[in-house]
N, C-alpha and C positions, 0 to 999 in steps of 0.2 A: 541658447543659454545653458551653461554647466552651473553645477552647486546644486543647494539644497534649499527646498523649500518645509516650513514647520507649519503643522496643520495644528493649531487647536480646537480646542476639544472638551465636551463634558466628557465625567468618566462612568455615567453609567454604561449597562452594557448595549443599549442601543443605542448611546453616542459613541461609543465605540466602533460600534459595529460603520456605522456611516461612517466614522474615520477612516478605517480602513478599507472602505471600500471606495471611498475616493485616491487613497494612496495608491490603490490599486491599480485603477484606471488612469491617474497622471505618471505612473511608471511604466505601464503599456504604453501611453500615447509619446512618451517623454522616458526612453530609458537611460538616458546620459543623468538624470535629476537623482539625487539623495531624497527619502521623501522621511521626515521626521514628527513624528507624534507628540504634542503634548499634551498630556490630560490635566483638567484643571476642576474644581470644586467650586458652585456657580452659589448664589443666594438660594436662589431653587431647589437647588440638593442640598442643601444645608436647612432650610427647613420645611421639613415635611410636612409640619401641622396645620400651620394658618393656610386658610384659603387664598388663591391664587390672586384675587382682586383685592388682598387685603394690602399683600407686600409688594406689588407694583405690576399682577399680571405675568404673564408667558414672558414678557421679556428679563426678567429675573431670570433666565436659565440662556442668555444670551452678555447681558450685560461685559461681565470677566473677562470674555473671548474676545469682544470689542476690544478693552481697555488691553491686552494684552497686543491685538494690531496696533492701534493708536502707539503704543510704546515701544514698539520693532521688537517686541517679545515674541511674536509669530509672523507667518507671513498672509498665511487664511486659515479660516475660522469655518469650523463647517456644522450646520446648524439644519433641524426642521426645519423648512418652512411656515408653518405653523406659526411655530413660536416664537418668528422674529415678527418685531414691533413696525411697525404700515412705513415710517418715518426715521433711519438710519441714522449716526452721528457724520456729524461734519466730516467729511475724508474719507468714509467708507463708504463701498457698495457693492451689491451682489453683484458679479459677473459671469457666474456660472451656476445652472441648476441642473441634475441629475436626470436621468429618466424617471419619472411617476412611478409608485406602484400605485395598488388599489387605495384608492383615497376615502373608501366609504367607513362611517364610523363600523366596532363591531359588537354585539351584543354576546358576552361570554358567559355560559350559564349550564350548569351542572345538573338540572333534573328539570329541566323544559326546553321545546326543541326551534322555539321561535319567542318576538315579545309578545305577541298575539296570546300567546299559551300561558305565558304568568300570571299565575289568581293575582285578584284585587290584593291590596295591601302588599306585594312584594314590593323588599326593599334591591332600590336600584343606588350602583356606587359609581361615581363618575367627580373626575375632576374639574369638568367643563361646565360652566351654566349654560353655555349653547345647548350641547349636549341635552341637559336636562331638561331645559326650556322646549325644545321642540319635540322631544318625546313624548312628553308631558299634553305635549295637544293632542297627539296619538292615542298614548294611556295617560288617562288624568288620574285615575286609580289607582297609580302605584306611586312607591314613596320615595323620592330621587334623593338622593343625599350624597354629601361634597367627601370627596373621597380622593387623599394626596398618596404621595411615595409612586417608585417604580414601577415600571410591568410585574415585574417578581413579586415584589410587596403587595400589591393591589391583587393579582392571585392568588398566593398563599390567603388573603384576611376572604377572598371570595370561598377559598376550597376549607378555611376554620369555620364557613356557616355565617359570619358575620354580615352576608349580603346575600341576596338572591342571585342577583346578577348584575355585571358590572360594565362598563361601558368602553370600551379601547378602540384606536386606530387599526383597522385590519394592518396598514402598511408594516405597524411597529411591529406585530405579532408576527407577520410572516418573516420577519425581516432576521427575527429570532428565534426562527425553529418553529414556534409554535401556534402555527396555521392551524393544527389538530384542534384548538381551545375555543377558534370560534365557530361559535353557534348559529347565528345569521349576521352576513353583510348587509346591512340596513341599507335601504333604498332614501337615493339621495333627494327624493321628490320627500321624504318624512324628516330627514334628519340632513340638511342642503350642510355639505362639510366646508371646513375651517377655509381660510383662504390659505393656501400654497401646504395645504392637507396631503400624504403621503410623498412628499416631495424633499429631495437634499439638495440644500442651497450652498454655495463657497460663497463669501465674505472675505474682501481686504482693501487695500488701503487703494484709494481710488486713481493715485498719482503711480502705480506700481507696476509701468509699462510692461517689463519684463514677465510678474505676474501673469498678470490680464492677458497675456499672450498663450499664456502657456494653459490657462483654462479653458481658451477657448474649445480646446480638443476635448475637451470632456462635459460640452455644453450639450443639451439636447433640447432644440432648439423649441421643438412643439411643446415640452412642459414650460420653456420657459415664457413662451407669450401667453400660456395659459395662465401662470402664477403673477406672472405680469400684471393681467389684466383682472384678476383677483384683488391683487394688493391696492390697486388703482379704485377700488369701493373701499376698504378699509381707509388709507391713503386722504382717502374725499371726505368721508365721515369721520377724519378726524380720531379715529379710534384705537385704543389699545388694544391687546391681543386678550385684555382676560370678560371683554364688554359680549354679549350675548349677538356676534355679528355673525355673517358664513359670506362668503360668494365663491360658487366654486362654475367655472368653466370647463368646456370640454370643446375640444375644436373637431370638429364634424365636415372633414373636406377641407374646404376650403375659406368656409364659415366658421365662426366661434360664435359658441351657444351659451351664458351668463346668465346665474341663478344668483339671487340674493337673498338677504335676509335680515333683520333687525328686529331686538324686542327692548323692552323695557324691563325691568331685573328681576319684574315678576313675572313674565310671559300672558300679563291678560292684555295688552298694544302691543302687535307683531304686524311688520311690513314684510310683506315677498312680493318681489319683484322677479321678471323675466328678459330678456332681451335675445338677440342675434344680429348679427352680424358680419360681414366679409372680413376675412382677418387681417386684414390693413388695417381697418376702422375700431377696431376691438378696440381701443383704449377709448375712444369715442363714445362708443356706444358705454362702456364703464363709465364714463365722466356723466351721461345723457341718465343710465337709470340709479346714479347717486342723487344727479340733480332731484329726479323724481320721488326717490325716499326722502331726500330733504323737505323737499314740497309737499310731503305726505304727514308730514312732522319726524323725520327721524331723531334729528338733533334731541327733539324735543324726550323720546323714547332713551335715548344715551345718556342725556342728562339728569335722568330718572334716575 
């Protein structure tokens, strides 16, 4: 195939940054292809104030980039992982996911050298109820508070004083220069990360032969059964992206190794769950310890 394919795109500077480094790599693997950008302005970025849960979740920063596939305004959408919703619109699907970087949440903080170290009473700033929720069982003594805007944004209000320390994706920091800002990569046995957590996903139109062929060159096959089989618990519980969920895999050999997690909006009912697996079975075994948090009452914790 010749021509051109249109990647959209939010336009901060780490969806950016993912844009282009998908354009990258479909021009390496594909240099006969045009590779065209477009940035678009999502409900997400548009409003910064209201908490995540209020205006419809993580997928608010996905939604536009859909509607623009569905309409032949682009051809793929390239998005966190993270932040795309367990359950896709009719005609779309992922067909390709990037290689992983570091997927542990990260603790960024200006005059202590770990969370361990923060006096009682520090204020902690974090976008995620995950996030907060599970930290929170760690240190109950510090004070989590819901905290929107960019990487930039969220920095700057940390380094005005306005927070002790704040809560980011290592992946997005490195991804931006500034690796130097975190403080401790939190261990994922404390803080189990988001499903398809440091990972870049392509999105399009599911009927788009041509496509789908051409991403396959830039699939990396081991994050993708790992996000796979992440989204496959979110997926199962029925869940948005902004519900206090996690399951983050790691494939080990030949094995896949699945962590779970579920709470209720106040984190005093939390389910964690463990499994493994031979990596054939991996979705199996996802479908086996969803069943298990249902039976534990999860539904009932979501519904909360």
């Amino acid at each position: 195939m010749t021509g051109r394919i249109r990647i959209a795109t939010r336009e901060s500077k780490l969806a950016m940054w993912q844009a282009h480094y998908v354009k990258s790599a479909l021009q390496a693997a594909h240099p006969q292809i045009d590779v065209e950008i477009i940035g678009m302005t999502t409900e997400g970025d548009r409003n910064k104030v209201s908490p995540l849960s209020q205006i419809g979740g993580k997928g608010v920063f996905v939604k536009e980039l859909e509607v623009a596939l569905l309409e032949n305004r682009a051809d793929i959408a390239v998005h966190s992982m993270k932040d795309v919703p367990s359950i896709l619109p009719a005609g779309l699907s992922i067909e390709a996911i990037c290689q992983r970087e570091d997927p542990r949440d990260a603790l960024v903080c200006n005059h202590y050298t770990s969370l361990a170290d923060l006096p009682a009473g520090s204020k902690i700033g974090s976008s995620s109820l995950r996030r907060r929720l599970q930290l929170k069982h760690k240190r109950p003594d510090l004070d989590y508070i819901e905290l929107r805007g960019n990487v930039g944004t969220r920095l700057e209000r940390l380094d005005n004083g306005d927070f002790d320390a704040i809560i980011l994706a290592t992946a997005g920091l490195i991804r931006l220069g500034l690796s130097e800002r975190i403080t401790e990569r939190i261990d994922p046995l404390v803080s189990i990360p988001s499903a398809g957590q440091g990972a870049v996903g392509i999105e399009c139109r599911s009927d788009d032969k041509d496509v789908i062929g051409l991403l396959k060159a830039i699939n990396h096959q081991q994050t993708f059964d790992e996000v796979v089989c992440e989204r496959r618990v979110s997926s199962g519980l029925g869940a948005t992206c902004n519900l206090p969920i996690a399951a983050f895999a790691v494939l080990n050999g030949e094995n896949m190794r699945l962590s779970t997690y579920v709470s209720d909006n106040s984190g005093e009912r939390t389910i964690k769950l463990n499994g493994e697996s031979p990596r054939g079975d991996a979705i199996m075994m996802a479908d086996r310890l969803t069943q298990e948090m249902i039976g534990k009452g999860a539904n009932e914790l979501i519904g909360s």
